[in-house]
C-alpha positions, 0 to 999 in steps of 0.5 A: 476474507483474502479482501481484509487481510489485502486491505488490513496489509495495506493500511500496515504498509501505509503506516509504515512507511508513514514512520519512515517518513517520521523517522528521518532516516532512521535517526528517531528510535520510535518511528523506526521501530514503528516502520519494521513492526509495521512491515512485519505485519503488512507482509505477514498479512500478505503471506495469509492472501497468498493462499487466495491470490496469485502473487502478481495480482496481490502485489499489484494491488498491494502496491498500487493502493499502498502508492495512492494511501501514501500520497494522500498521508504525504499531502494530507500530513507532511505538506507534499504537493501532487502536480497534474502527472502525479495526480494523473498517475495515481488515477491510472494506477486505480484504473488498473486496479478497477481492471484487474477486478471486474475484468480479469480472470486471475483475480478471485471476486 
């Protein structure tokens, strides 16, 4: 179940910060209220995972699958580009999530 609250706090975290984007700096009242309902629940969902998780290893995963989600909604729906070392990033920032689960100790399978 901590695997669905991680994974139900990231797609909370991706909208929200999706909103931001929309909410051109908080300037649109919608996408603003969007992106604080938004990270409400995405830490309220994190708090729930900190009852399995160490906290280094749920902010970790947290993050670097938020960072990859957001890249893809950012070229997917507001036309940013991905070069070559930002590409290469998100595969390593995968890479580390693959470690931590198969091959570390600190993280519950």
């Amino acid at each position: 179940m901590h695997y669905m609250y991680l994974f139900l706090a990231v797609m909370a975290e991706t909208i929200g910060t999706s909103a931001l984007q929309a909410s051109q700096q908080f300037t649109r009242l919608w996408p603003s209220v969007l992106v604080v309902a938004a990270y409400a629940v995405s830490f309220y969902l994190l708090s729930l995972t900190l009852r399995y998780m160490p906290v280094g290893i749920m902010y970790a995963l947290w993050s670097g699958l938020g960072i990859v989600m957001i890249a893809i909604i950012g070229w997917l729906v507001f036309q940013q580009r991905l070069d070559l070392p930002a590409l290469i990033g998100m595969a390593l920032i995968i890479g580390g999530i693959v470690v931590i689960q198969v091959f570390s100790n600190t993280s519950i399978h």
